[in-house]
C-alpha positions as MATLAB code, in Angstrom:
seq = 'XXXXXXXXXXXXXXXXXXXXXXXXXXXXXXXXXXXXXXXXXXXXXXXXXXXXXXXXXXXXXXXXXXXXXXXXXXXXXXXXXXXXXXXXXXXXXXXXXXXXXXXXXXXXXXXXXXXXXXXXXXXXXXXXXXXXXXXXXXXXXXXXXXXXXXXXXXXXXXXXXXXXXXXXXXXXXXXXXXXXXXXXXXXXXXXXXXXXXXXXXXXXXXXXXXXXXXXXXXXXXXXXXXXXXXXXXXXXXXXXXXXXXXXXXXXXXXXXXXXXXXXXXXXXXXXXXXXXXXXXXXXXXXXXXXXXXXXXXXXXXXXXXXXXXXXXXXXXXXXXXXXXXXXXXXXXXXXXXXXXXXXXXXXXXXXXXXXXXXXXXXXXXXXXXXXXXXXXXXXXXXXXXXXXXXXXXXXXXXXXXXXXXXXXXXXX';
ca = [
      16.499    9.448    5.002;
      18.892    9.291    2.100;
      18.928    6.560   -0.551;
      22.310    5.936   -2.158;
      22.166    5.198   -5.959;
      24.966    2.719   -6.258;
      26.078    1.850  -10.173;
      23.786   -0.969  -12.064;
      27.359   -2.636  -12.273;
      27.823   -2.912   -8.634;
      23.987   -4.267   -7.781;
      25.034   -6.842  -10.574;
      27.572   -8.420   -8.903;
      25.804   -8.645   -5.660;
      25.101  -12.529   -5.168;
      22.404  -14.607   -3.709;
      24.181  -16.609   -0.698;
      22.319  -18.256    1.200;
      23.098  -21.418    3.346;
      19.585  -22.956    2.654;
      18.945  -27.146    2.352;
      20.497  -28.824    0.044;
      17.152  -30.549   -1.401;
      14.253  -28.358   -2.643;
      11.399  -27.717   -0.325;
       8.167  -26.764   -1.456;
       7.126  -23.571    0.790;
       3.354  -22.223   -0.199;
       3.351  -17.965    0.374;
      -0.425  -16.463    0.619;
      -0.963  -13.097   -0.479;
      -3.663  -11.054   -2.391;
      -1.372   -9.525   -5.078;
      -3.318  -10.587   -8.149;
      -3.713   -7.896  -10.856;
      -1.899   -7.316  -13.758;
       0.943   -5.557  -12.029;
       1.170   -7.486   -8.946;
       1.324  -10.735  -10.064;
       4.448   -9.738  -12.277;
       5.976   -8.139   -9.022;
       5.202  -11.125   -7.098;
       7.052  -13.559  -10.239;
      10.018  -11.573   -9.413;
      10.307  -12.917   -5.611;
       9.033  -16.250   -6.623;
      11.838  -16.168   -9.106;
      14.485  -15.179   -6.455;
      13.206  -17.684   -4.144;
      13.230  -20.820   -6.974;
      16.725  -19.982   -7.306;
      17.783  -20.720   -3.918;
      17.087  -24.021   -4.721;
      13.632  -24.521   -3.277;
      10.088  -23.563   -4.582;
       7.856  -21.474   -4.225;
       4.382  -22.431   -4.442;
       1.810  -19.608   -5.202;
      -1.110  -19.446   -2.671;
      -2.832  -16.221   -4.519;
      -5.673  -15.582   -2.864;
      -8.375  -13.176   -5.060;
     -10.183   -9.904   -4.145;
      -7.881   -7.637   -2.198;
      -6.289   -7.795    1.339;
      -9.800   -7.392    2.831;
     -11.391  -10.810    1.539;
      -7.690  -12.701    2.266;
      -6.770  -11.640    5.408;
     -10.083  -13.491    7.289;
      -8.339  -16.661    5.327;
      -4.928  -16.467    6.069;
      -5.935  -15.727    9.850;
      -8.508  -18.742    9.442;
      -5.511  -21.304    8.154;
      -3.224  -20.116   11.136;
      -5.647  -20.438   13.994;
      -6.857  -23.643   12.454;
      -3.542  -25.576   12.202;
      -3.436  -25.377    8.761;
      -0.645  -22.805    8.358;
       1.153  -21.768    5.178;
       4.848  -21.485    5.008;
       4.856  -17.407    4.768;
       2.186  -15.183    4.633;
       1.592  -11.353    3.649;
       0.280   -9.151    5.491;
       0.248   -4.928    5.547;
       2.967   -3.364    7.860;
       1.293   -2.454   11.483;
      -1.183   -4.152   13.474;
      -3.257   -6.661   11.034;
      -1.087   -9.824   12.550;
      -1.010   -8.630   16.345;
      -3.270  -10.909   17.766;
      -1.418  -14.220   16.044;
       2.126  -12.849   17.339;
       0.422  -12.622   20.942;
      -0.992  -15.769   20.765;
       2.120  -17.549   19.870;
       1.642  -18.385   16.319;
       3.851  -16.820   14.370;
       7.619  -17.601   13.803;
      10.201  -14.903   15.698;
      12.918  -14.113   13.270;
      14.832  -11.885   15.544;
      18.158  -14.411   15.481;
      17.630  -13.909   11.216;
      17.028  -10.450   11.635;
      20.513   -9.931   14.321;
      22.280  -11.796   11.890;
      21.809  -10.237    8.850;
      21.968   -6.308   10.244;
      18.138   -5.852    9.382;
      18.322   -2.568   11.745;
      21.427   -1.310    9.471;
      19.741   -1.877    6.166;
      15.854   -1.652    6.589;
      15.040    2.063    5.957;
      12.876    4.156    7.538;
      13.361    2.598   10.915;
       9.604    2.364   11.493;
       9.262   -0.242    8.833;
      10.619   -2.797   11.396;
       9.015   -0.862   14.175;
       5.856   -2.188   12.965;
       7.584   -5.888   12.688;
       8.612   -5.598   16.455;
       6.651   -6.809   19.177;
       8.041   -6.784   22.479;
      11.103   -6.438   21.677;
      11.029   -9.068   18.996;
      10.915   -8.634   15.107;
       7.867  -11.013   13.624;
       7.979  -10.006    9.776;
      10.170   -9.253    6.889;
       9.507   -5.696    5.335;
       9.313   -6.002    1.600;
       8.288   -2.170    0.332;
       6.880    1.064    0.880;
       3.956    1.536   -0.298;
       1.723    5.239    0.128;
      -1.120    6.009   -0.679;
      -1.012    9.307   -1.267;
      -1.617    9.979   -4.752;
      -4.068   10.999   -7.329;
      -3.511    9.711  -10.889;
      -4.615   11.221  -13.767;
      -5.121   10.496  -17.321;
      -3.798   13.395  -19.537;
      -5.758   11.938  -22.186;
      -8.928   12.512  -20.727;
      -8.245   15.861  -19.980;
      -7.214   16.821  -23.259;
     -10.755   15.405  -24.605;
     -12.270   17.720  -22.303;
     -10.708   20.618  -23.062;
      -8.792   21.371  -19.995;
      -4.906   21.439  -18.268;
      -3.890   18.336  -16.683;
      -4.713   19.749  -13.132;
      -1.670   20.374  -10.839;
      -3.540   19.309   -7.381;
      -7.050   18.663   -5.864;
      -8.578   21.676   -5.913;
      -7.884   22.433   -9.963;
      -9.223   19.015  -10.363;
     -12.437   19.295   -8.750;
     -12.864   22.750  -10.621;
     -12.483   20.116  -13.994;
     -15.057   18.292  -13.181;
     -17.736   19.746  -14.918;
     -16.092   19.521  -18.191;
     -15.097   16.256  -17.510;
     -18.284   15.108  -17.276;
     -19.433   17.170  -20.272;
     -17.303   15.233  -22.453;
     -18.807   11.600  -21.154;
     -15.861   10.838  -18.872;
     -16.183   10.455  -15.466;
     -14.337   12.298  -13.218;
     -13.040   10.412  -10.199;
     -12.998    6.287  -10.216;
     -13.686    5.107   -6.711;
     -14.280    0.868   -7.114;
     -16.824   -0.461   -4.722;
     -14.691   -2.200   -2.195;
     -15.067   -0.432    1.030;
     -11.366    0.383    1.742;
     -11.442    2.198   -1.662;
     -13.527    4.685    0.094;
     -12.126    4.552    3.495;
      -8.408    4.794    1.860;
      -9.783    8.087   -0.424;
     -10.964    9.843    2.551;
      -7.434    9.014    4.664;
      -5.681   10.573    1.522;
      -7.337   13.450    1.548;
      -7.384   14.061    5.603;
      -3.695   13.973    5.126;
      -3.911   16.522    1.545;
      -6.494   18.901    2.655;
      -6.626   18.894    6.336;
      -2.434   18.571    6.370;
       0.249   16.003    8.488;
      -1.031   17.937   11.860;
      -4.385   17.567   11.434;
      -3.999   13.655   10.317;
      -2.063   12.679   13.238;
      -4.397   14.624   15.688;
      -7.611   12.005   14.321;
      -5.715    8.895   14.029;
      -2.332    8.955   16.256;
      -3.437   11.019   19.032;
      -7.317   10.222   18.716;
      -8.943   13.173   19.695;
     -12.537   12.743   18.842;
     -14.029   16.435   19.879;
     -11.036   17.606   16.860;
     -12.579   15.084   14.777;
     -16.035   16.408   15.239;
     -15.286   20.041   14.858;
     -14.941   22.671   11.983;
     -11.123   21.360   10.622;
     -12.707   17.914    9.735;
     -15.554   19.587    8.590;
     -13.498   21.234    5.519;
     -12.244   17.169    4.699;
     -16.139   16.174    4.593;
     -16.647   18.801    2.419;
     -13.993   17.829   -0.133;
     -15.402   13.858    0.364;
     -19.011   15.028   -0.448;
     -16.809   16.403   -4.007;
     -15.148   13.220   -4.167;
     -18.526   11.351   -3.967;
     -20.529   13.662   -6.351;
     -17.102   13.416   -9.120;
     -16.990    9.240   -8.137;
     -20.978    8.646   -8.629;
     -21.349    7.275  -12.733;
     -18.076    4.742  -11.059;
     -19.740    1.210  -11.803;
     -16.361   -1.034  -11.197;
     -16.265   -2.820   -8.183;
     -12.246   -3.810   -7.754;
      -9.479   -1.292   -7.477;
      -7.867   -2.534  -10.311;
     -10.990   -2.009  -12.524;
     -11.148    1.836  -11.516;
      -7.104    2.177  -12.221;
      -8.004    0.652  -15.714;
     -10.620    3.210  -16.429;
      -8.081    6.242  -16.054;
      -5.550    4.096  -18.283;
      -7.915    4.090  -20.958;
      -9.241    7.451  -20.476;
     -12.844    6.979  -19.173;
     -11.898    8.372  -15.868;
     -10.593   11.393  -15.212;
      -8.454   10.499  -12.206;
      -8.375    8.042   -9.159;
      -6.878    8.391   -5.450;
      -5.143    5.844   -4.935;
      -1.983    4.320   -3.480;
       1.580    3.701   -5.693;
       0.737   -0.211   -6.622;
      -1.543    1.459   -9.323;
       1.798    2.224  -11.131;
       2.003   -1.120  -11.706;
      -0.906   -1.332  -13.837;
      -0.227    1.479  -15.996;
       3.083   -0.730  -16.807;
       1.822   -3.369  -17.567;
      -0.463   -1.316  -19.866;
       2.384    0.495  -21.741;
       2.210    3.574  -20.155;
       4.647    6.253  -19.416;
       4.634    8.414  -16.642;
       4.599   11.824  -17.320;
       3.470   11.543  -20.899;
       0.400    9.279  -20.760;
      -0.654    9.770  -17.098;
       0.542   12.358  -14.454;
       0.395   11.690  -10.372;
       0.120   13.733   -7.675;
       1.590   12.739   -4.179;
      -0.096   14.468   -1.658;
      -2.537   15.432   -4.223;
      -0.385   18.163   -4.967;
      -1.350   19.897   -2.029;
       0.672   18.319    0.887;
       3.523   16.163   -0.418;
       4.049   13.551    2.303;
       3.817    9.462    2.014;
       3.105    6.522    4.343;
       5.435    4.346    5.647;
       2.938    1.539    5.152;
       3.378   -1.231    2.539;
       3.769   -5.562    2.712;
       5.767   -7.186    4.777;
       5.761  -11.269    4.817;
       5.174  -13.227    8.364;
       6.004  -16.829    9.423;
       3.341  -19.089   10.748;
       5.394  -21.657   13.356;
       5.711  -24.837   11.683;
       6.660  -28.256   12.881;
       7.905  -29.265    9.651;
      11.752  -28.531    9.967;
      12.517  -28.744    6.406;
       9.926  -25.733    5.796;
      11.105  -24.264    8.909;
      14.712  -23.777    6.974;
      13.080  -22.708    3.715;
      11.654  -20.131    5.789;
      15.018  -18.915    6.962;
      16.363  -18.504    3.014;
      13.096  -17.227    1.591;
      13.278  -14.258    4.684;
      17.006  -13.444    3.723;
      16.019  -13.059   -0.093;
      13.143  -10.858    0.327;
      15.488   -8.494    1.669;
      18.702   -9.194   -1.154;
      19.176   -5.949   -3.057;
      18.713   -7.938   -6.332;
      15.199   -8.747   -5.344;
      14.291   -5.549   -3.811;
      15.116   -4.219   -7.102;
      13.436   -6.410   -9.505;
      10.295   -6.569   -7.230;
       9.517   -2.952   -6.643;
       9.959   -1.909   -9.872;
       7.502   -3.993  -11.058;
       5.089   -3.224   -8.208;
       5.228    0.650   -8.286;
       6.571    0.591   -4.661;
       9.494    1.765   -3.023;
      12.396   -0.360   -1.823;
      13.074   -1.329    1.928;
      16.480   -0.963    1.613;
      18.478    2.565    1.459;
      21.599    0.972   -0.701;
      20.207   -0.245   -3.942;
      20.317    1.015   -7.361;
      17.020    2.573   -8.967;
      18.365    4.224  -11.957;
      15.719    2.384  -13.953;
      12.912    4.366  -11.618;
      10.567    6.427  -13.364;
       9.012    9.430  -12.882;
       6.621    8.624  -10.226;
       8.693    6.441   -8.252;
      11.479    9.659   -8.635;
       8.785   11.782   -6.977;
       8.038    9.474   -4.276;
      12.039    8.870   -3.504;
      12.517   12.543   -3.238;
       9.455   12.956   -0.567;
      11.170   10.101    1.206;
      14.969   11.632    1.272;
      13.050   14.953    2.506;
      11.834   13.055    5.603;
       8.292   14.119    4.443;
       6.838   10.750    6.173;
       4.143    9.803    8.310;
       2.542    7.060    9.771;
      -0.539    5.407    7.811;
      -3.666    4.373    9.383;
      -3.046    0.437    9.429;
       0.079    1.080   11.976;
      -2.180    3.620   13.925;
      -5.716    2.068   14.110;
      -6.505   -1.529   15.155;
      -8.388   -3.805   12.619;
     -11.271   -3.268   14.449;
     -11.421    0.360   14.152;
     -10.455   -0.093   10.501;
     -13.376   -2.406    9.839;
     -15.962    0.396   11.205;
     -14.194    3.553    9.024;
     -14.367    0.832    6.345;
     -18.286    0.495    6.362;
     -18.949    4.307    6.972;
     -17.042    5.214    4.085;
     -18.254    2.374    1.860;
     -21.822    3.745    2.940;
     -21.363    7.349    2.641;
     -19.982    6.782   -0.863;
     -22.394    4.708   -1.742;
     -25.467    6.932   -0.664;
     -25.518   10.407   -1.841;
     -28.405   11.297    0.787;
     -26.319   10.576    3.790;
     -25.467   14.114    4.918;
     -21.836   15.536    5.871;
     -22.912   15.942    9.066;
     -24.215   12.712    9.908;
     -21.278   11.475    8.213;
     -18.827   13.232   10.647;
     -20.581   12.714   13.898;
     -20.485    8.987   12.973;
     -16.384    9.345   12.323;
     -15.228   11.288   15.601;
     -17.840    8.403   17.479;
     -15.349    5.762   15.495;
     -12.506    7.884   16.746;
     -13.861    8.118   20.238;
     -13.657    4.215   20.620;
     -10.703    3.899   18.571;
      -7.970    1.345   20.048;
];
């Protein structure tokens, strides 16, 4: 895939025109974006929406996608549905598209060449539904990436690593000079989501696709997974002094230099913005870990309970077609550390990070992520073992392992 850089002059002129109502109409959007970064990403498409002429009225919901979801789900099935909701791209709103809750936007969708502009094509893959698209695609997120304060590693005496394996080998003088080497929060997809990352970075694309795509649960339990244990049970031992329990918390203790680096996905650029950081000078990162360079196609995308309000039902409509303007695909990834939806907008403002993660992209270097290959289900279990193994430095590898491949076994 190729992303054309078109001149800040020409994304200027590009208008908002929408034919939306002619009176405002209050629309509430759930979501869980509600750290320092996200909630200035999220102002920009509250900001883009307000000037259609509506409003948009903030349902933030605190403490990650994991504590939200169960709520948004909850409003839907019990009739009191919001106007748009967020969920990740991939499976997590399957069940309320099957039972006939959510809005299809496939005549929005026709009309405005979604197909032509939405890039890669799997982002509305995971929108479609028998044949029908269900969601608006809003970024790319990945979260492939170790980030690392070069501050801390200068206080310990020691290169900024250049992938996984140098890092680990800093570890001990990390911890030498009272910083702690890896920040791993206590929410369980924290640990779930470190372990994915490295699956992908040590065990490579192949050997990722073979657990989760193709499910093979004797590969899972053999000697190639084994090697991925082994460099969890690292993770784990550099992660143990971590006493943060949100995501956010464990970005801000590399940003401030307690930590010596954290896996995890691009929306912790966001924070180091907000923080006055510069990439490259204050903090380096590492797609792929520096050992396999590839990114997700996973990210947000916003859904659309069925409403009976038509009013709402129209506000819908206009807040679907600005989500998608290049103006606000702009203004909102920038701010969130994400990559754009769109292939025709212009990122000269991008910095280093998001550079790295547009190259990977043009390259093709993609691959599925686990929330468009694994049912909610199967992510809840991987969830708890992870959160467990992390959390108990006496569970052994190998009991760890046998208990993954018998999650991959019944994996749907």
């Amino acid at each position: 895939m190729r992303y054309k850089f078109l001149t800040a002059a020409f994304a200027a002129t590009v208008a908002l025109n929408f034919a939306g109502p002619a009176a405002a109409t209050d629309l509430e959007v759930t979501h869980w974006w509600t750290s320092g970064g996200e909630a200035a990403a999220v102002a920009e498409l509250a900001k883009a929406f307000d000037a259609t002429g509506n409003h948009w009225v903030d349902g933030a919901i605190a403490g990650s996608g994991g504590t939200a979801r169960p709520i948004m789900i909850s409003r839907i099935t019990g009739g009191d549905p919001m106007g748009a909701t967020q969920f990740n791209h991939g499976r997590q709103a399957e069940e309320l598209v099957q039972a006939g809750l959510m809005r299809d936007l496939t005549d929005i969708a026709t009309k405005d060449k979604w197909t032509e502009i939405v890039r890669p094509k799997s982002l509305l893959d995971s929108c479609t539904i028998d044949g029908k698209i269900y969601c608006v695609p809003v970024n790319i997120h990945s979260w492939q990436w170790l980030w690392l304060s070069n501050e801390a590693f200068q206080k310990a005496g020691v290169p900024t690593p250049k992938d996984w394996n140098e890092f680990v080998a800093a570890a001990p003088a990390l911890e030498k000079a009272g910083i702690i080497p890896l920040a791993v929060g206590g929410q369980p997809w924290q640990a779930s989501g470190a372990f994915d990352v490295l699956l992908a970075a040590v065990g490579g694309t192949d050997t990722f696709l073979k657990v989760y795509k193709d499910k093979d649960a004797k590969f899972a339990a053999g000697p190639e997974i084994a090697k991925v244990f082994k460099a969890a049970d690292d993770a784990r031992k550099m992660a143990k002094n971590t006493n943060v329990q949100d995501w956010n918390q464990a970005t801000n203790l590399v940003i401030t230099g307690k930590a010596g680096g954290q896996i995890m996905g691009d929306w912790a650029q966001g924070e180091f913005q907000v923080a006055g950081k510069t990439a490259g000078k204050d903090y380096t990162c590492l797609p792929g870990l520096g050992l396999n360079e590839v990114i997700a196609t996973g990210g947000d995308a916003f859904y659309f309970p069925r409403l009976k309000d038509e009013a709402k039902s129209k506000a819908q409509e206009v807040l679907a077609e600005t989500l998608l303007d290049p103006k606000t695909q702009v203004a909102f990834n920038l701010k969130k550390g994400s990559l754009p939806v769109r292939g025709d907008v212009d990122l000269n403002a991008a910095n280093d990070c998001m550079k790295k993660g547009l190259a990977i992209l043009a390259k093709g270097a993609v691959i599925p992520w686990t929330d468009q290959l694994l049912s909610q289900d199967s992510q809840k279990q991987k969830e708890d073992l992870f959160s467990e193994f992390f959390a108990k430095p006496d569970m052994s590898v190998e009991e760890a392992q046998k208990r993954f491949a018998d999650i991959i076994a019944s994996a749907d």
